[in-house]
N, C-alpha and C positions, 0 to 999 in steps of 0.2 A: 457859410458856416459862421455861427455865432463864437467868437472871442471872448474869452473871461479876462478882466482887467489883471497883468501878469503873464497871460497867456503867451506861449510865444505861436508865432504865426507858420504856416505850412511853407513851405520853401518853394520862393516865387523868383522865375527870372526877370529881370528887369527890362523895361519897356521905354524906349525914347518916352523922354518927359516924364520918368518917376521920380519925386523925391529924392527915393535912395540913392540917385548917381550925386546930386548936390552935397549931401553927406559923405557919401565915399570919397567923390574930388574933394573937400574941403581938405580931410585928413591926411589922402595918399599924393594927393600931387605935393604935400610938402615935405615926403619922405627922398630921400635920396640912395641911392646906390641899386635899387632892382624896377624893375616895370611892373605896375600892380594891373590886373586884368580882371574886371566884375564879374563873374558867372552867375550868381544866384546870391539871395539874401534870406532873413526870417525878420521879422521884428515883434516886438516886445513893449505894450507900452504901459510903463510904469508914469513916475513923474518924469515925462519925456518920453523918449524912445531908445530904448535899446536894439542897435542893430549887429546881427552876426552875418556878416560877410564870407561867404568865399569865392576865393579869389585864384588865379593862377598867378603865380609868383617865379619875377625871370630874374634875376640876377646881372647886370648891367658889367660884364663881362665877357671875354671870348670865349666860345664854345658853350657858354651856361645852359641849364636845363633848368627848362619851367618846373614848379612844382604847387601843386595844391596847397593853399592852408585857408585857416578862417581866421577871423579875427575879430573883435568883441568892441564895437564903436558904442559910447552914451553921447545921443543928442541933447541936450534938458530944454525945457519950451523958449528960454529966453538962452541966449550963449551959443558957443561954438562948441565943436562935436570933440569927443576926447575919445583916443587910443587906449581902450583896456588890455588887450593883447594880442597875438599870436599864437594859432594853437596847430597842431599838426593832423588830429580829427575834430571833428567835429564837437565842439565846448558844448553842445545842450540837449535839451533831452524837450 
């Protein structure tokens, strides 16, 4: 399938040695208080890459319950990956 610049990409799970895990750890390993878990991605690529994550979300507490969310990472080609948000479905269309 052919991508239009903008496009966002079909929802791919991830594969030892893709990209997307290096961007994910950059941003979630320096979060604290829950356990972020990768299940599948989209990407988007503008000037950079826009990635929407989701993720299962544990909460680093007793008895916690995991919970689905996505969240909205910009890589730009030179820099480090920035947190655009949390969302509780799914941010894109």
């Amino acid at each position: 399938m052919d991508l239009k610049f903008g496009a966002w990409s079909e929802r791919k799970v991830p594969l030892l040695g893709d990209p997307a895990w290096d961007v994910f750890k950059s941003v979630f390993s320096k979060l604290i208080g829950c356990e972020y878990e990768l299940t599948a991605y989209y990407t988007q690529v503008v000037s950079g890459t826009n990635y929407c994550f989701e993720m299962n979300v544990t909460p680093i507490v007793p008895n916690a319950q995991k919970a689905q969310k996505w969240s909205l990472v910009y890589k730009p080609n030179d820099g480090e990956a920035v947190l655009k948000g949390f969302f509780d479905t799914l941010p894109i269309k």
